[in-house]
Residue, then its C-alpha position, 0 to 999 in steps of 0.5 A: x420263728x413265730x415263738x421266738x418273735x413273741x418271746x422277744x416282743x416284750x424285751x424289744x418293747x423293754x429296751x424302747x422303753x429306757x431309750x425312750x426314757x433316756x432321751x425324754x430324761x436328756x430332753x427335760x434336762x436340756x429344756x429347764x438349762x435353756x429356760x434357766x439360761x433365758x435372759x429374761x429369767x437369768x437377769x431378772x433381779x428377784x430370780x437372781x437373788x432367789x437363786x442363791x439360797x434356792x440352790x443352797x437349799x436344794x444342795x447335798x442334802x437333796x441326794x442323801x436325804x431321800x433315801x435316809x427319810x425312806x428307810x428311817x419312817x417308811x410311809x411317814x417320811x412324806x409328812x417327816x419332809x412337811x415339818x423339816x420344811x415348816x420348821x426351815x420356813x419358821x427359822x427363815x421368818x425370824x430371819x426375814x424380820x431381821x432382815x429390815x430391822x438390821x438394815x434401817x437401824x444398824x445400831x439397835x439395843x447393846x444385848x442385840x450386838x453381842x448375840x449378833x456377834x455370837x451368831x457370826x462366830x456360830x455360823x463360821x463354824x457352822x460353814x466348817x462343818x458343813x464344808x467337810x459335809x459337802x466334800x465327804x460327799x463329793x468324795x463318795x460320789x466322785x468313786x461311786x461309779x468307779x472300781x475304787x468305791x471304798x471308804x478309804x478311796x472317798x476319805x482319800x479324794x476328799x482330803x486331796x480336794x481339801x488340800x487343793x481348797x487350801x493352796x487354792x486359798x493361800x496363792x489365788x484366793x476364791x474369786x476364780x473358783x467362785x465364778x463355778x457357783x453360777x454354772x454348777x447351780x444351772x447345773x444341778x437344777x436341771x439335772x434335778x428337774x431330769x431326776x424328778x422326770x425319771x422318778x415320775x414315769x417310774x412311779x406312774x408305772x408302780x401304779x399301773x402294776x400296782x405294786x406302789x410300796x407302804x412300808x412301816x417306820x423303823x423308828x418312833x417316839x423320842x427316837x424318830x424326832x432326834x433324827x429328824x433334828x439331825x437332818x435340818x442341814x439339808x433344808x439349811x441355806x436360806x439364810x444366805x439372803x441375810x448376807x446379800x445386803x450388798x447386791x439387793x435391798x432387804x424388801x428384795x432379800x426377805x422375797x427371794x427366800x421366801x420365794x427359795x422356800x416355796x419353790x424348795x418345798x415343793x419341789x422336796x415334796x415331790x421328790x420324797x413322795x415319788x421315792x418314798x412309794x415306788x422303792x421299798x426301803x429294804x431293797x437297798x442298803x442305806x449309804x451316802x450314795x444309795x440314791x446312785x443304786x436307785x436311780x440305776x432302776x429309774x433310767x441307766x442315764x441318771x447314774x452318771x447324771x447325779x454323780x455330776x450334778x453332784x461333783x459340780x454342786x459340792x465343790x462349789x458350795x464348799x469353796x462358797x463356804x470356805x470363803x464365807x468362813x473365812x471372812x466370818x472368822x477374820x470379823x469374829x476375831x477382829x482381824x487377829x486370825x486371818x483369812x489365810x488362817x483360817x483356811x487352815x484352821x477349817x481344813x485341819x477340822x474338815x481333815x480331821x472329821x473326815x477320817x474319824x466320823x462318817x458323813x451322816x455323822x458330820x450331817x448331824x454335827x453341821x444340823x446342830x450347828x446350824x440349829x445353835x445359828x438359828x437359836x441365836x438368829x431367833x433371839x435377835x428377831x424376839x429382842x426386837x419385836x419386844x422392843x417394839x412390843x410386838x407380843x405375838x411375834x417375840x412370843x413366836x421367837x422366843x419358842x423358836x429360839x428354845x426351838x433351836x437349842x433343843x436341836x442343837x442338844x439331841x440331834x442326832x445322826x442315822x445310824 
C-alpha cells in the first residue's frame, strides 16, 4: 500500500500542479479584464487613443509569429524580434512627423499631395490583403480544436465569414459590427497577459530542470533577411493614429503610438524569449496554428483560450479593415467606385488568395504591401523635413523610404 501511494505521489502532485496553474492562468486573465475595464483607465483620453493601434499591433501576428521566429532562427529569433520592432518604430517616426505637419499645413507642396494620394491607394490595398490574413486565420483557428482541422474545412469557414462581410456590408453597413472591436481588444489583451502567465511558469520550470533549449538558425545571410522582411505585417498597425484626426488632436496621436510601440515591444519581447528557449523548435510542425499544440503543453486551458482571443481579434479587425477599405477606395476614386463596390472587389481578392496561397503566404504579400505604405509614408515626412531643411531628418526618411521599397521587392514568405 505504501508503494503504491508513493507511486502516485508525483502524478497526484502533477495534476495539482495544472489545476493550480489553470486557475492562476484564469485569475490573471480575469484581473487584467478588470484593470482593462476600470474606468479610470477605460476613459482616460491617452489610453483611449492608445488602445487602437496597440491592439492592431499586437493582432494576428501575435499567434503565428512566435512559433515561425523559433523554427526559422532558433536561439536568434529574440534579436530577429528586436529589429522587426526597431524597424516598426523607424516607419512610426517618419509617421509621427507626419502627423503635426499634415494637420497645421493641409495644403503642403504639390509633389506631397500626390504621393499622399498614392499612400491612400496603397494602403487600401494594403487593408485587402491584410483582411484575407486575418480571416484565413480565423478559419484555422476556428477548426483547429475540431475534427474538421483540414486545409479545405478552414479555406471553407473563411470564404463563409467573407461572404457574411459582404452581405453584412451591402444591407447594414459596419457600425453594428464595429461595436465588437472594443469587447474583442479587452478580449484578446487579457487572454494574452494569461498566455504569457502560463508561458513564464513553463519556463521557470525549464530552468529549474535545466532543460531551456539553444537551437541553431535554420536559415542565414540574404535568406534570414527576406523572411524577416515578409513578416513586418505582424509588428504592422501603428499607423492607425494617423487616422484618428477626427477624435484626438495630432500631439495626442503622435503619444499614443508612440506609447502602442513601447507597450508592444515589450510585451513581443517577452513572449518570444519565454517561447524561444522553453520549446525546441523540432518538437512541433510549424503551421498557422502551431501556437495551439504548444500551448496544450503550457496549461490544458490555454487551447481553448487563444482560439477565442483569436476568433473575436480576426473578425474584428478584418470587418475594421474592410471598412477602411472601403472608404480608402471610395476617396482614392473619387467616388467613382463605391463602397459597396469595393466590398465586392476586396472579397473577390480575399476569395481568390484564400484558396490559391496559404496564410504565410498571404502574410508575406500584406508585409510587402504594407512596407510599399511605409515607403510612401517615409517619403512624404523627407519631403517635408527638406522643406524645412532639416537634414538630419530628410536624410533618415529618405533611407527608410529605400528601406521600405526593398522590403516591398524581396520579402519573402516561410516556406
Amino acid at each position: 500500500m505504501r508503494q503504491f501511494s508513493a507511486a502516485c505521489t508525483p502524478y497526484f502532485n502533477n495534476e495539482i500542479s495544472l489545476v493550480m496553474l489553470n486557475l492562476f492562468i484564469l485569475f490573471t486573465i480575469l484581473l487584467s479584464g478588470a484593470i482593462l475595464l476600470w474606468p479610470r483607465l477605460a476613459n482616460a483620453r491617452l489610453w483611449r487613443a492608445t488602445i487602437t493601434p496597440l491592439a492592431s499591433i499586437i493582432g494576428s501576428g501575435f499567434l503565428v509569429l512566435g512559433p515561425i521566429l523559433n523554427v526559422n532562427y532558433g536561439a536568434a529569433a529574440p534579436m530577429v524580434m528586436a529589429i522587426l520592432c526597431a524597424i516598426a518604430y523607424l516607419f512610426g517616426h517618419a509617421i509621427r512627423y507626419n502627423i503635426t505637419p499634415l494637420q497645421t499645413h493641409p495644403t503642403q507642396l504639390a509633389g506631397i499631395a500626390r504621393v499622399e494620394r498614392a499612400s491612400s491607394a496603397v494602403l487600401a490595398f494594403a487593408y485587402v490583403i491584410s483582411v484575407a490574413y486575418y480571416l484565413n486565420l480565423f478559419g484555422a483557428f476556428g477548426v483547429s480544436l475540431t475534427s474538421f482541422d483540414t486545409p479545405i474545412a478552414a479555406r471553407t469557414l473563411t470564404s463563409a465569414v467573407f461572404l457574411l462581410i459582404l452581405i453584412v456590408g451591402w444591407t447594414k453597413g459596419f457600425s453594428a459590427l464595429e461595436r465588437m472591436e472594443q469587447i474583442s481588444v479587452g478580449i484578446k489583451l487579457a487572454i494574452i497577459s494569461g498566455l504569457l502567465c502560463g508561458l513564464i511558469a513553463h519556463f521557470g520550470q525549464a530552468v529549474s530542470t535545466q532543460t531551456l533549449v539553444l537551437s541553431p538558425s535554420t536559415i542565414s545571410g540574404w535568406s534570414a533577411a527576406t523572411l524577416m522582411f515578409g513578416l513586418i505585417v505582424t509588428v504592422q498597425g501603428f499607423e492607425t493614429s494617423r487616422y484618428l484626426g477626427h477624435s484626438y488632436d495630432a500631439p495626442t496621436r503622435v503619444r499614443s503610438m508612440r506609447l502602442a510601440q513601447f507597450v508592444s515591444t515589450v510585451i513581443y519581447m517577452i513572449y518570444i524569449v519565454l517561447l524561444t528557449y522553453a520549446f525546441a523548435p523540432d518538437t512541433f510542425e510549424l503551421t498557422e496554428t502551431s501556437i495551439i499544440d504548444l500551448m496544450r503543453e503550457v496549461a490544458p486551458v490555454l487551447p481553448a483560450l487563444l482560439v477565442a482571443a483569436a476568433l473575436s481579434a480576426q473578425f474584428s479587425a478584418a470587418v475594421a479593415d474592410t471598412s477602411g477599405s472601403g472608404g480608402l477606395i471610395a476617396e482614392v476614386s473619387r467616388g467613382k467606385v463605391s463602397q459597396k463596390a469595393s466590398y465586392a472587389i476586396l472579397v473577390g481578392m480575399g476569395l481568390a488568395m484564400t484558396w490559391v496561397a496559404d496564410v504565410f503566404e498571404i502574410i508575406s504579400y500584406a508585409s510587402r504591401a504594407f512596407a510599399a505604405y511605409y515607403a510612401l509614408q517615409s517619403a512624404i515626412a523627407a519631403l517635408s523635413a527638406w522643406s524645412v531643411k532639416d537634414r538630419k531628418r530628410a536624410f533618415l526618411f529618405t533611407a527608410l523610404s529605400l528601406f521600405g521599397l526593398l522590403v516591398t521587392c524581396f520579402g519573402q514568405s516561410v516556406e
